[in-house]
C-alpha positions in Angstrom: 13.4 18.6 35.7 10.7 18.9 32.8 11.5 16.8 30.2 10.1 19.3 26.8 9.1 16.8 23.9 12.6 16.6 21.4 12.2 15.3 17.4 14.7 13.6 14.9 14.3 12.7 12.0 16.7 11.0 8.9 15.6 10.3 5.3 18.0 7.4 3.8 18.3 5.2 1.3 17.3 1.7 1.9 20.4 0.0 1.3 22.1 -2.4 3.7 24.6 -0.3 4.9 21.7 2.1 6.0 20.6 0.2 9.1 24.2 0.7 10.5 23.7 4.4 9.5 20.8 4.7 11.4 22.3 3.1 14.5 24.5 5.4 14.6 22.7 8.7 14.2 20.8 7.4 16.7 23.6 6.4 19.4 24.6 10.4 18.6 21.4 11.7 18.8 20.1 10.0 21.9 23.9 11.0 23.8 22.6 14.6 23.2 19.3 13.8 24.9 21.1 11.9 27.8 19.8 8.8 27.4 21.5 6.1 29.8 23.1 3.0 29.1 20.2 0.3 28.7 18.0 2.4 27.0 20.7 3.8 24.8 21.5 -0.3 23.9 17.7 -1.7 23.8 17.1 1.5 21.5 19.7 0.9 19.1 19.1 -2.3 18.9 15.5 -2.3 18.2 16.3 0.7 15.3 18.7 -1.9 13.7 16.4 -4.5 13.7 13.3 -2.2 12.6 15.4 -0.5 9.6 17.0 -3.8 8.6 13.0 -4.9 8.2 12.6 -1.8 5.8 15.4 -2.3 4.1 14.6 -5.8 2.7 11.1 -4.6 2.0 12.3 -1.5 -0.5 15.4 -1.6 -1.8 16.4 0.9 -3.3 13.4 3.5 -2.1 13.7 6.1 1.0 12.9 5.0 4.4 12.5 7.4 7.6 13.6 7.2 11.4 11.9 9.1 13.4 12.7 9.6 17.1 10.7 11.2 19.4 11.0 12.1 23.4 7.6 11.8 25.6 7.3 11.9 29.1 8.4 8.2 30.4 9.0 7.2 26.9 11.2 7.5 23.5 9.2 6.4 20.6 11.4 5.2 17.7 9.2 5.0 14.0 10.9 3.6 10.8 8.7 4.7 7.7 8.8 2.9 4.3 6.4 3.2 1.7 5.5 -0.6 1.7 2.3 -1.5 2.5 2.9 -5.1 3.7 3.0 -5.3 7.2 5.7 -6.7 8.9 5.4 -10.8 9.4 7.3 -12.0 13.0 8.2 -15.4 12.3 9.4 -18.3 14.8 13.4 -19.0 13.9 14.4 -22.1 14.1 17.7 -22.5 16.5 19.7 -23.0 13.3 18.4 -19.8 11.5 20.6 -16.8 11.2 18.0 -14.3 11.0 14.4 -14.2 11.6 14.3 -12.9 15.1 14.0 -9.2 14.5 10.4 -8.5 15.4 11.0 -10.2 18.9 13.4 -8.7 19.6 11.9 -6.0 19.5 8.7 -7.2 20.8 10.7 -8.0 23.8 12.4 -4.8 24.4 9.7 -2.5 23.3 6.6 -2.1 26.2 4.5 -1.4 22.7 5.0 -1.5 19.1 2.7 -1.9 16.2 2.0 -0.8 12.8 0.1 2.5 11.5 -0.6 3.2 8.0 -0.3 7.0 7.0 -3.2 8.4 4.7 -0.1 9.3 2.2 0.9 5.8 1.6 3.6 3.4 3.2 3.9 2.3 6.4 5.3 3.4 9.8 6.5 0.4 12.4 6.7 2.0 15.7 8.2 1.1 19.2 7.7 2.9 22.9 10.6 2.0 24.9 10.4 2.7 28.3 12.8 5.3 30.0 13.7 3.6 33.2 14.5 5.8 36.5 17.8 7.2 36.3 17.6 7.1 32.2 15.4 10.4 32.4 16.2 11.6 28.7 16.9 15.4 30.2 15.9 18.7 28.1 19.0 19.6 26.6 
C-alpha cells in the first residue's frame, strides 16, 4: 500500500498542562494514521518530553506540534520562538528531571535543531516506523 505524506499541526499555549494536551492530540491523531503500539508509545513519549522542553523555555507564548508522515518515518517538530537551543544534561540518579533530551535521543533514529528564518526554533525527531507499524493512508 502507498503510504501518501499526512500533516498535523496544533498551536497552544505554553502552559504546563499543554504537554499533556499535546500527548493526547497526538495519541488521537496518530490512531487515525494507524500507527502501532511501540511507535504510538515511543512517539508520545518523545512529544511529551519535547513540549515539556518548550514549555519551560516560554511560558506563556505559543508553541507548535507538527507531525508529519514520510515513507519509513513520522517526524514529530515542537516550534517555540526561543532561540536557545536545547541543553541535554547528565541527571544525576537522584534527580527528578533532566532526562528528556535522552530520552528522546534514545528513541528517535535523528533529532536535532533547525532555526526558521522567521524567528524561534523547531526541535525535531524522525522515529522510525518499524514493519508491521506501516502508518497506512487513511
Amino acid at each position: 500500500m502507498n503510504v501518501r505524506e499526512e500533516e498535523f499541526r496544533r498551536e497552544v499555549l505554553a502552559v504546563p498542562s499543554s504537554a499533556g494536551l499535546l500527548r493526547d492530540l497526538t495519541e488521537v491523531q496518530l490512531a487515525k494514521w494507524g500507527a502501532g503500539a511501540t511507535l504510538m508509545d515511543d512517539a508520545l513519549l518523545v512529544v511529551s518530553e519535547l513540549a515539556t522542553n518548550s514549555i519551560r523555555a516560554c511560558p506563556g507564548h505559543l508553541i507548535a506540534l507538527v507531525l508529519r508522515t514520510i515513507p519509513g518515518a513520522l517526524i514529530i517538530e515542537v516550534h517555540d520562538p526561543s532561540q536557545a537551543p536545547p541543553r541535554p544534561r547528565r541527571a544525576s540518579v537522584a534527580d527528578d528531571g533532566g532526562r528528556g533530551l535522552e530520552i528522546v535521543d534514545h528513541l528517535a533514529e535523528l533529532w536535532g535543531t533547525h532555526w526558521p528564518a522567521g524567528g524561534g526554533k523547531i526541535v525535531w525527531a524522525k522515529m522510525p516506523v518499524n514493519a508491521g507499524e506501516v502508518i497506512t493512508d487513511r
